[in-house]
Backbone as numpy.savetxt, mean C-alpha at the origin, in Angstrom:
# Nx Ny Nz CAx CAy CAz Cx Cy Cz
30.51 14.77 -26.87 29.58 13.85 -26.25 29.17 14.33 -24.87
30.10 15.32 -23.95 29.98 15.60 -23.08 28.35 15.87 -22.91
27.92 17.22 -23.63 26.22 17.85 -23.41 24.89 16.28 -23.84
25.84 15.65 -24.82 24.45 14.78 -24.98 24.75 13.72 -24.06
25.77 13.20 -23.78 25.67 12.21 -22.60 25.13 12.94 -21.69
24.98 14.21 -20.81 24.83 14.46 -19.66 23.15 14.37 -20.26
22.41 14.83 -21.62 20.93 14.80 -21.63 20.48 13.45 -21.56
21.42 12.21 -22.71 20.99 11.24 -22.47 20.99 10.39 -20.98
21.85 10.67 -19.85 21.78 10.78 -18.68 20.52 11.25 -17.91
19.99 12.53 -18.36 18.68 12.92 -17.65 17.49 12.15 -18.55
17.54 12.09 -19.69 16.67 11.16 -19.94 15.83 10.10 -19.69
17.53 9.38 -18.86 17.38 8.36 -18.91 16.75 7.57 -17.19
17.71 8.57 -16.57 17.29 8.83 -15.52 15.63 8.63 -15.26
15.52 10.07 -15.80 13.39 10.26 -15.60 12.88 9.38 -16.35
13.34 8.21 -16.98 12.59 7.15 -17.47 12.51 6.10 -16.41
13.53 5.85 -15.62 13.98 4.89 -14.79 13.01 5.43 -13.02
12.62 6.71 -13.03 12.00 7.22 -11.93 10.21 6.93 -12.66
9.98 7.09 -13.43 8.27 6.64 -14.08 8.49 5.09 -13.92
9.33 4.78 -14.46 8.97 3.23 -14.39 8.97 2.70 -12.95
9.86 2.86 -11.86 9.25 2.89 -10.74 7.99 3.19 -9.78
7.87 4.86 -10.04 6.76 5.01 -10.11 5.45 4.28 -10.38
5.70 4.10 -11.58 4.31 3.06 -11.97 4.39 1.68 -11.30
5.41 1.32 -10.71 5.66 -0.06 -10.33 5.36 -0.06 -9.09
5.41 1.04 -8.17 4.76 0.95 -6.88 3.11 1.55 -6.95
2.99 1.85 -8.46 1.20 2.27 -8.32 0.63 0.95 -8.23
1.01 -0.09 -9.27 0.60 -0.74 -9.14 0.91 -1.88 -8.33
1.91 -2.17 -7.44 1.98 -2.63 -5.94 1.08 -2.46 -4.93
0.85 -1.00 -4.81 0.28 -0.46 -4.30 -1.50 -0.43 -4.12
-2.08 -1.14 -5.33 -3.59 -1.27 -6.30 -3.61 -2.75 -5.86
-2.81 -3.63 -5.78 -2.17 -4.55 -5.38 -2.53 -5.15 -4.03
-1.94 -4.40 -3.34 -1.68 -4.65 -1.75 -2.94 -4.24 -1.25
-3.73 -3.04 -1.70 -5.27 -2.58 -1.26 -6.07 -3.48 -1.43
-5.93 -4.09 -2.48 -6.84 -5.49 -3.11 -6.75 -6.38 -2.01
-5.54 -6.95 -1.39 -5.57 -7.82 -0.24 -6.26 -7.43 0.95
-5.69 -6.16 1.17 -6.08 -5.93 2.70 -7.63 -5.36 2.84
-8.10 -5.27 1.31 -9.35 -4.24 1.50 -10.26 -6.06 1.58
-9.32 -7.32 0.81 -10.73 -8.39 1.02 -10.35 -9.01 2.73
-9.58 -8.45 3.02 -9.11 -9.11 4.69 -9.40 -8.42 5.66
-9.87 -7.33 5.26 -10.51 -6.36 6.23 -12.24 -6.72 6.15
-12.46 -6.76 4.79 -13.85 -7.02 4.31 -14.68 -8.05 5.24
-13.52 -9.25 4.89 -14.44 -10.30 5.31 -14.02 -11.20 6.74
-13.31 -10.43 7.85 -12.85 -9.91 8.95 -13.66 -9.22 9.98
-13.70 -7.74 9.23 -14.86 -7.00 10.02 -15.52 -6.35 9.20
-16.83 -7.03 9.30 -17.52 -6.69 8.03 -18.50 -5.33 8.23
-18.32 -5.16 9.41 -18.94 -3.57 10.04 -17.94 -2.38 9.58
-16.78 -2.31 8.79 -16.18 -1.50 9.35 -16.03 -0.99 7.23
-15.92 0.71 7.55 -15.63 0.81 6.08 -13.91 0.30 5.55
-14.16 -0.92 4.87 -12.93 -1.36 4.12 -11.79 -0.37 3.83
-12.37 -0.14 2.81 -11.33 0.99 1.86 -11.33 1.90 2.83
-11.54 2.56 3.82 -10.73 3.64 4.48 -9.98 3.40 5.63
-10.09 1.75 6.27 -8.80 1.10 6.85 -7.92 0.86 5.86
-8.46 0.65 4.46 -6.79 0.36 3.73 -6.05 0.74 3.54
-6.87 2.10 3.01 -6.26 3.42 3.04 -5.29 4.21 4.04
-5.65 3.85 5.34 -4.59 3.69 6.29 -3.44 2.79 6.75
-3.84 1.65 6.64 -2.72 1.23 6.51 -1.51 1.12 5.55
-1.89 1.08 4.01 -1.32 1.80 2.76 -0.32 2.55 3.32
-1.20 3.59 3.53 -0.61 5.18 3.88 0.77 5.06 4.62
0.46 3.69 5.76 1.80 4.03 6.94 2.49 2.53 6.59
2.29 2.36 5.70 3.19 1.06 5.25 4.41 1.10 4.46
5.41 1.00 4.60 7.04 1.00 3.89 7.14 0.44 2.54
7.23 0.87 1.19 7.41 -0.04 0.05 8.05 -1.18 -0.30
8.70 -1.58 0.73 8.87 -3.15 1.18 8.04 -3.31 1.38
7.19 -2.95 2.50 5.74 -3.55 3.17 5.14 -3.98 2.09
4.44 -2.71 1.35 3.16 -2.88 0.26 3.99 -4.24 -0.75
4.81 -3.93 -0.90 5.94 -5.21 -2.48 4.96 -6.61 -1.81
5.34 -6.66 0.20 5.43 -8.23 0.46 3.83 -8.56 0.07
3.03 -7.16 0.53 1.63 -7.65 1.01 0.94 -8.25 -0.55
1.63 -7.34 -1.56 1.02 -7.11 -2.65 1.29 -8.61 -3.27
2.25 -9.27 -2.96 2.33 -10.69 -3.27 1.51 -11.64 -3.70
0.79 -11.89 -2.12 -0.78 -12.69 -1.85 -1.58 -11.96 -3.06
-1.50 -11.34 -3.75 -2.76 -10.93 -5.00 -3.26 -11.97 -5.59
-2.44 -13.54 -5.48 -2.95 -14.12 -6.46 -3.34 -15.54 -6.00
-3.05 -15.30 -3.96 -4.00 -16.26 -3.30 -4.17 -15.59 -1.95
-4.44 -16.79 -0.92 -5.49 -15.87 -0.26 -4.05 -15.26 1.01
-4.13 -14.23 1.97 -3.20 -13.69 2.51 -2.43 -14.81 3.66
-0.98 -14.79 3.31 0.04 -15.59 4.26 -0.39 -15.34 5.22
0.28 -15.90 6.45 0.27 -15.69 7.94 1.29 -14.46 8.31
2.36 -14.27 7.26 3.11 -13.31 7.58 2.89 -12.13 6.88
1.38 -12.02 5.53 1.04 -11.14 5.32 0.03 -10.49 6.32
-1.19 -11.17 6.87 -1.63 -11.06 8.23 -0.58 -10.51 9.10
-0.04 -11.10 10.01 0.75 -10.87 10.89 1.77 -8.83 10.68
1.86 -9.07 8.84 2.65 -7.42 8.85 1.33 -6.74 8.68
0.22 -6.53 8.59 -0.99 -5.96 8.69 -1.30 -5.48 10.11
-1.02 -6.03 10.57 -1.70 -6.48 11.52 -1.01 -4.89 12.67
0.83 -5.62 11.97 2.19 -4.53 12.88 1.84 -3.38 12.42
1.46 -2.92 11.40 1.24 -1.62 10.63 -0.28 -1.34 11.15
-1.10 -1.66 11.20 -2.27 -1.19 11.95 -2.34 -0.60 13.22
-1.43 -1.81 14.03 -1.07 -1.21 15.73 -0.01 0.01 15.60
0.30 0.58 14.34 1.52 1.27 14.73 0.72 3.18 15.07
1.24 4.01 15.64 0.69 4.69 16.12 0.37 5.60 15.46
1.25 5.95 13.89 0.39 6.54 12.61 -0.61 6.69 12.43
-0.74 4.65 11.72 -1.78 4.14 11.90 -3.46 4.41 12.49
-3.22 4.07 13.68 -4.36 3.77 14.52 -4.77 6.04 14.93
-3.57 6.90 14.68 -3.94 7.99 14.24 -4.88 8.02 13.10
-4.43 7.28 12.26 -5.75 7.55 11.11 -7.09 7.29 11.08
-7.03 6.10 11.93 -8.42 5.48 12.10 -8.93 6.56 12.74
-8.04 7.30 14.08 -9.27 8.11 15.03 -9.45 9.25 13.95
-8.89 9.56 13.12 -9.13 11.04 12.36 -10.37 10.48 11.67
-10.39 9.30 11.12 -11.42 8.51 10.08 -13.04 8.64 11.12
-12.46 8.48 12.52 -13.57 8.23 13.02 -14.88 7.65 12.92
-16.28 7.76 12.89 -17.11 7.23 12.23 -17.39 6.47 10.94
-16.24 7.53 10.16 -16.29 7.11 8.85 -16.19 5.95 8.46
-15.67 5.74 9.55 -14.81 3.66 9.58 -15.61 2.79 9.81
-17.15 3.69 10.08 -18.05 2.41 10.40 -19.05 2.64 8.90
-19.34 1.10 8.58 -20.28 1.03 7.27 -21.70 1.34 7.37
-22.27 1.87 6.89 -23.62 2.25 7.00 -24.55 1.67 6.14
């Protein structure tokens, strides 16, 4: 049993790493959905999806789990409020200046 437990072990393993995987894709599809309609209709000058994209980017998979919550009403005060910490953070607000213009809607 030794060789097939150790395969059924890796098996089982890389099943348990996809299924995660997929579980923070779609957290992740999730949490953009919020922040891209709270950015939207917030500042409506500014390109959405490439602030979300930043904040996404510098957000902790705790973060995205909490934000991704609100998907199915409109965003808490403490989903606001962690948006808000992750935007000011200095990653962050790096991305926007790299985004530069881009960040504005045309």
């Amino acid at each position: 049993m030794g060789k097939w437990g150790a395969i059924f072990g890796l098996v089982f393993v890389a099943g348990c790493t996809a299924a995660t995987g997929a579980a923070e894709d779609v957290a992740r599809d999730a949490a953009k959905g919020v922040i891209n309609g709270a950015v939207q209709s917030q500042f409506p000058g500014l390109n959405a999806s490439l602030v979300t994209d930043c904040i996404i980017d510098n957000a902790s998979m705790n973060e995205v789990f909490i934000i991704a919550r609100d998907t199915v009403t409109t965003p808490s005060v403490e989903t606001i409020t962690l948006v808000s910490e992750i935007a000011n953070r200095p990653s962050t607000v790096q991305c926007f200046a790299d985004k530069g213009t881009a960040l504005l809607s045309m």
